[in-house]
Every structure is written in structure tokens, then in C-alpha cells.
Biotite code that builds the C-alpha atoms (Angstrom):
import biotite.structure as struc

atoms = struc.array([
    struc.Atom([-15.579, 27.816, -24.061], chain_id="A", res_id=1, res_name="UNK", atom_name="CA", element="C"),
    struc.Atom([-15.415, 24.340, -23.116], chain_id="A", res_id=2, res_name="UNK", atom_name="CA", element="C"),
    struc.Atom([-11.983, 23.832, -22.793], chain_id="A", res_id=3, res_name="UNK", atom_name="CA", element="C"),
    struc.Atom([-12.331, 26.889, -20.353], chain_id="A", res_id=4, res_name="UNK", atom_name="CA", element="C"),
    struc.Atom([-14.604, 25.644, -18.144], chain_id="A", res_id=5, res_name="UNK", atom_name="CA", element="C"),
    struc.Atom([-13.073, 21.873, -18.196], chain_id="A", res_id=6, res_name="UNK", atom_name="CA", element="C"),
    struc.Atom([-9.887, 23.697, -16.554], chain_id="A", res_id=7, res_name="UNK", atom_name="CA", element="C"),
    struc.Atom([-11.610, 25.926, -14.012], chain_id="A", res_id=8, res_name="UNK", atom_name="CA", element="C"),
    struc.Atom([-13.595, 22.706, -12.615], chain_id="A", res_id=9, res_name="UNK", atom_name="CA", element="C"),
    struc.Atom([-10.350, 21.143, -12.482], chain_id="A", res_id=10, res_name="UNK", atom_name="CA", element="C"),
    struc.Atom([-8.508, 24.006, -10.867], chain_id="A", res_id=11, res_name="UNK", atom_name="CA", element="C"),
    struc.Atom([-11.928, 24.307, -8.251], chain_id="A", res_id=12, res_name="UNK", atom_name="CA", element="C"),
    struc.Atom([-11.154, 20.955, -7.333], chain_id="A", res_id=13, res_name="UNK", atom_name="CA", element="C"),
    struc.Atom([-7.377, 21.235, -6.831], chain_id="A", res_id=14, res_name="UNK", atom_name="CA", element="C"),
    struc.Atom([-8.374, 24.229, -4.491], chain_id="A", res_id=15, res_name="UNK", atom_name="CA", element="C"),
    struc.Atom([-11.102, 22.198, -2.610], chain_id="A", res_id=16, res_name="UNK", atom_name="CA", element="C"),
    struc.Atom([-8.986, 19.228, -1.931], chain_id="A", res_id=17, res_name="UNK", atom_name="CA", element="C"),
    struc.Atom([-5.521, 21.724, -0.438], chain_id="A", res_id=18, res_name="UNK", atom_name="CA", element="C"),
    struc.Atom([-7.730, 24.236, 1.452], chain_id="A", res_id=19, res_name="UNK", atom_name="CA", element="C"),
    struc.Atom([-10.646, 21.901, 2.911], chain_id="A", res_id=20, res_name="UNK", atom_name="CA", element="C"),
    struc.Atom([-8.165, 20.296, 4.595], chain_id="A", res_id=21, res_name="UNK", atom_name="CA", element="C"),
    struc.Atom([-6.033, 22.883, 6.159], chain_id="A", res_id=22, res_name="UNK", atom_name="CA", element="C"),
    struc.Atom([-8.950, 24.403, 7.222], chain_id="A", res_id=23, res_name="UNK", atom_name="CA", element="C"),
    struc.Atom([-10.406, 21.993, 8.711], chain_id="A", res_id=24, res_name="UNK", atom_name="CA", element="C"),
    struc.Atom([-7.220, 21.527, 10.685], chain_id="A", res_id=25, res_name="UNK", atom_name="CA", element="C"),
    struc.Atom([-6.946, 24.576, 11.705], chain_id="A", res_id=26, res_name="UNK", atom_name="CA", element="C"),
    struc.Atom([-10.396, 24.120, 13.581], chain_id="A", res_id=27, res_name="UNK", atom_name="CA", element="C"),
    struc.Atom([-9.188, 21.508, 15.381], chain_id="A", res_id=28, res_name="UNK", atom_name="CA", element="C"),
    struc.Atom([-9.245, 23.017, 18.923], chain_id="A", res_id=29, res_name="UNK", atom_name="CA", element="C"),
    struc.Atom([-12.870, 24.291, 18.601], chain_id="A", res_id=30, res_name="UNK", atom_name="CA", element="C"),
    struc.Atom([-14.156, 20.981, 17.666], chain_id="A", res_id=31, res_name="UNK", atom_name="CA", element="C"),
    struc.Atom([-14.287, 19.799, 21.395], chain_id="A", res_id=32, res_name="UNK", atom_name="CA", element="C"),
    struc.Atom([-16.101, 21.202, 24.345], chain_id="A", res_id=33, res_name="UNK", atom_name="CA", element="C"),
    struc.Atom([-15.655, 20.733, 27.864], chain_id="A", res_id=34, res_name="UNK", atom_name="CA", element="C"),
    struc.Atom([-16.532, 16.944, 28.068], chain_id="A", res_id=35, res_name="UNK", atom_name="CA", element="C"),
    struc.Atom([-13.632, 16.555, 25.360], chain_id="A", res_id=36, res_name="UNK", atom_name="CA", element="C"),
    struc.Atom([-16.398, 15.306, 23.582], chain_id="A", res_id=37, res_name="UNK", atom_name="CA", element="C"),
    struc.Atom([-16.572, 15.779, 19.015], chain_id="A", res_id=38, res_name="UNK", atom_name="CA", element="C"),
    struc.Atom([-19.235, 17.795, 18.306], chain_id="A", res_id=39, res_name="UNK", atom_name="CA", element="C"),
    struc.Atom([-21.608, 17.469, 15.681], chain_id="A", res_id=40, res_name="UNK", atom_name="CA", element="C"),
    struc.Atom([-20.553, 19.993, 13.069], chain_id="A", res_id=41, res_name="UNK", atom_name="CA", element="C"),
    struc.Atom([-17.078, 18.697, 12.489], chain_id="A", res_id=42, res_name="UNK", atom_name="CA", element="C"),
    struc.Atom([-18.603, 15.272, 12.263], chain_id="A", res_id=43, res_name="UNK", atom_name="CA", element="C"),
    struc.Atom([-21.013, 16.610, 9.470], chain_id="A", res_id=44, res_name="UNK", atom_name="CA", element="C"),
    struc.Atom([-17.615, 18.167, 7.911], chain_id="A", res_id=45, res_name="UNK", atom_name="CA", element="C"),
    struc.Atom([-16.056, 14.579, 8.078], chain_id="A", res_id=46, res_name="UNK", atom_name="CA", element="C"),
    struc.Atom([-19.008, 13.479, 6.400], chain_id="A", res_id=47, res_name="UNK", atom_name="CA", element="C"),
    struc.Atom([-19.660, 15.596, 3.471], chain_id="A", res_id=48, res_name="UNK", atom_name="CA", element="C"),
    struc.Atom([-16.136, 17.495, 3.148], chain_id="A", res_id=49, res_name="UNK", atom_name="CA", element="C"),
    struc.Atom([-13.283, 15.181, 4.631], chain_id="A", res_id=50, res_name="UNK", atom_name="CA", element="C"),
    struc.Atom([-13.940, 11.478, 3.612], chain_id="A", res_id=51, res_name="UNK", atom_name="CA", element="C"),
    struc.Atom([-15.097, 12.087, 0.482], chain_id="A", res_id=52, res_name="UNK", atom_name="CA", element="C"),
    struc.Atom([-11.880, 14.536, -0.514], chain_id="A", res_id=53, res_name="UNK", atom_name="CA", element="C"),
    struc.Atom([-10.151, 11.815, 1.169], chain_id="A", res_id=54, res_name="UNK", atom_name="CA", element="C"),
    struc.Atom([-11.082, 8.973, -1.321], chain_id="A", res_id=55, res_name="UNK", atom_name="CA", element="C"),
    struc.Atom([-10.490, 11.218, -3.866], chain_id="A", res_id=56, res_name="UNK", atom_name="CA", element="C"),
    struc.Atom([-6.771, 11.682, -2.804], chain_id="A", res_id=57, res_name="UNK", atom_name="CA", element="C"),
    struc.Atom([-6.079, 7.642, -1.909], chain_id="A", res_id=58, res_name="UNK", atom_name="CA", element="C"),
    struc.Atom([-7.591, 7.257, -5.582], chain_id="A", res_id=59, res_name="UNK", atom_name="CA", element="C"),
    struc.Atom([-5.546, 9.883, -7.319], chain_id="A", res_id=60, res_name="UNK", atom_name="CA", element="C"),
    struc.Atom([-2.578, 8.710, -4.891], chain_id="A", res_id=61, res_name="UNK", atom_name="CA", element="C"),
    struc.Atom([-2.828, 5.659, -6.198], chain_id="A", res_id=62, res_name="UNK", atom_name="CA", element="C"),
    struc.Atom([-2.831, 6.852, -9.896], chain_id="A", res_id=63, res_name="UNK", atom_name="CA", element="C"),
    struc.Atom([0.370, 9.019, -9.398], chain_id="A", res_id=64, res_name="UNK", atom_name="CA", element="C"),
    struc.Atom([2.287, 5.744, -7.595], chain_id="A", res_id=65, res_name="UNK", atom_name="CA", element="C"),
    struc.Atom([1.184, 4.013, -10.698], chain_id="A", res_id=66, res_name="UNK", atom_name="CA", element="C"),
    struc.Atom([2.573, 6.772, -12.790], chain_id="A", res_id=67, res_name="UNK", atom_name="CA", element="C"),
    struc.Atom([5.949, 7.577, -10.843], chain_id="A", res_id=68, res_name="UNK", atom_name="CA", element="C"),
    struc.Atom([6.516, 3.566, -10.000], chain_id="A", res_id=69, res_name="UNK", atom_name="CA", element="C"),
    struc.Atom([9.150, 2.904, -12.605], chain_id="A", res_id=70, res_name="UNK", atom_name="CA", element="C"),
    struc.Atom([11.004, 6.490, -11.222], chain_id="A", res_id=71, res_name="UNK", atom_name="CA", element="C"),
    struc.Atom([10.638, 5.149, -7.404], chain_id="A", res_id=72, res_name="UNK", atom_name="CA", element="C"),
    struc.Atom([11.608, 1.738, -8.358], chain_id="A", res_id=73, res_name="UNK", atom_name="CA", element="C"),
    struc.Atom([14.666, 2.650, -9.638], chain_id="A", res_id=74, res_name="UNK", atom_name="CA", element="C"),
    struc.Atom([15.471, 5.282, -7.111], chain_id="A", res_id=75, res_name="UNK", atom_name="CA", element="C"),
    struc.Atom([14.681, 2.345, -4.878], chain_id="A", res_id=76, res_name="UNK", atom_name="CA", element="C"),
    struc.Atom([11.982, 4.475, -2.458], chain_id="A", res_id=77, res_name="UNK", atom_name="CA", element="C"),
    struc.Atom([8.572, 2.482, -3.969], chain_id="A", res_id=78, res_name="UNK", atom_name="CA", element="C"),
    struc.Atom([8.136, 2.014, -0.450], chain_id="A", res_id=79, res_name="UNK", atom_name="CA", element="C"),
    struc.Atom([8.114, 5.302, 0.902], chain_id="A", res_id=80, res_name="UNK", atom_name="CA", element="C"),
    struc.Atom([6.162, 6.257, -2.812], chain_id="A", res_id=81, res_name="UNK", atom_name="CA", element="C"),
    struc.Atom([3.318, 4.063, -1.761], chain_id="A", res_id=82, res_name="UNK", atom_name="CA", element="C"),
    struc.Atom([3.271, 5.293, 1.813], chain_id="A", res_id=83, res_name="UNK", atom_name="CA", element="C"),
    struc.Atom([2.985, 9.340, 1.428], chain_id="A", res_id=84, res_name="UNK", atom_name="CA", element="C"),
    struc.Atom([0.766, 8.398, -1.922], chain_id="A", res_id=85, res_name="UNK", atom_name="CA", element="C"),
    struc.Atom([-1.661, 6.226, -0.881], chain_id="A", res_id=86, res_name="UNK", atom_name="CA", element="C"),
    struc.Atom([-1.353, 4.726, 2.929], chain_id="A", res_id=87, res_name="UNK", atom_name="CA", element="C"),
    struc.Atom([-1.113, 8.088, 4.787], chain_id="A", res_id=88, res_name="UNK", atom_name="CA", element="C"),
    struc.Atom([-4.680, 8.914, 2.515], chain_id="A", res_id=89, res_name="UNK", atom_name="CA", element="C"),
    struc.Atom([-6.522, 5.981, 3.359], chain_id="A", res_id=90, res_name="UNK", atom_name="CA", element="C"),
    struc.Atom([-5.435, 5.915, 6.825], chain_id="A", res_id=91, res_name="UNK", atom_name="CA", element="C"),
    struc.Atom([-7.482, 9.329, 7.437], chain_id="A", res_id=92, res_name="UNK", atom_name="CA", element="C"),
    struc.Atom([-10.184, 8.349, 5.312], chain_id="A", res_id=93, res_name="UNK", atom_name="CA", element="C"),
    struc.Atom([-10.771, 5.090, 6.908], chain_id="A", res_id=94, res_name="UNK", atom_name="CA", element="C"),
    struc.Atom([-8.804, 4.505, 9.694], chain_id="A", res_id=95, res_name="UNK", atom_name="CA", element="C"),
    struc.Atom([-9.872, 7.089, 11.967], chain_id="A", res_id=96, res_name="UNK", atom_name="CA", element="C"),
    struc.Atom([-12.462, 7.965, 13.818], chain_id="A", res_id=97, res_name="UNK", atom_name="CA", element="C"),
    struc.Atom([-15.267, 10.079, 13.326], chain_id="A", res_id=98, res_name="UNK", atom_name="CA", element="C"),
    struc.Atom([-15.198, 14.089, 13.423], chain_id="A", res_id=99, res_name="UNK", atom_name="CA", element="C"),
    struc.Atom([-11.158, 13.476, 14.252], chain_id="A", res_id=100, res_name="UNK", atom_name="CA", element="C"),
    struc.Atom([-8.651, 15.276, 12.533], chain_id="A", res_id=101, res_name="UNK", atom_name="CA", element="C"),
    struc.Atom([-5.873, 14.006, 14.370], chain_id="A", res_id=102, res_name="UNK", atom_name="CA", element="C"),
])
């Protein structure tokens, strides 16, 4: 029964972190109004749903580099690894603004 419910929190997560995201890119034209202006609900998103599933995925990015590092070292693409792994996730969990899904 555990063992059960271990795997369906781990499975709810997977699902969180894949669809949170797409949908809340595919919002991304209603977030503005006629000033161009974020509104407040997909800044409240960013809040609770976005930046905190986006630490999540820079931290388990940066477990899988660890993990494939000796594959991507010898294929000679570490560089590229640590880029789609870990950079591209902290960039939009830090390094945007926001409410921005850009």
C-alpha cells in the first residue's frame, strides 16, 4: 500500500511539472490586456505554480547532468548537457520577469 502510493505521488508530480507548463503557455495571449500590461492572475500562477516547478526542474536538471556527465563527456556535448539541463531552467525561474512566459 505504500509502495503504491510512493509511485502515484511521484507520477502526480511528473504530470504537474509537463502539463503546468504547457498550460500555462498556452495562456499566454490572455495574460495581457489592452495596456499590454501582465495581469495579476498569471503573476499569482508564476508565483505559486511556475517558479516553484521551475526550481524543481533546475534541481532535478542538475541531478540528471550529474548522472549523464560521464555519457556527455565522452560524447563530447557536456556543454550542450548542462545548457538544456540546467541553464534553460534557471533562466525561466530566475531570469525573467514576473507573470512572463516568454
Amino acid at each position: 500500500m505504500l509502495k503504491s502510493s510512493k509511485y502515484l505521488t511521484i507520477l502526480g508530480v511528473i504530470v504537474a511539472l509537463i502539463c503546468v507548463p504547457t498550460g500555462l503557455l498556452a495562456a499566454d495571449g490572455a495574460m495581457y490586456n489592452e495596456d499590454n500590461q501582465i495581469e495579476a492572475g498569471s503573476m499569482a500562477a508564476d508565483v505559486l505554480l511556475a517558479r516553484p516547478l521551475g526550481i524543481v526542474a533546475t534541481v532535478v536538471g542538475f541531478g540528471l547532468f550529474v548522472v549523464s556527465s560521464p555519457f556527455s563527456l565522452a560524447g563530447r556535448n557536456a556543454g550542450e548537457a548542462w545548457t538544456a539541463l540546467v541553464t534553460y531552467p534557471a533562466k525561466f525561474t530566475f531570469a525573467r520577469p514576473l507573470g512572463e512566459f516568454d
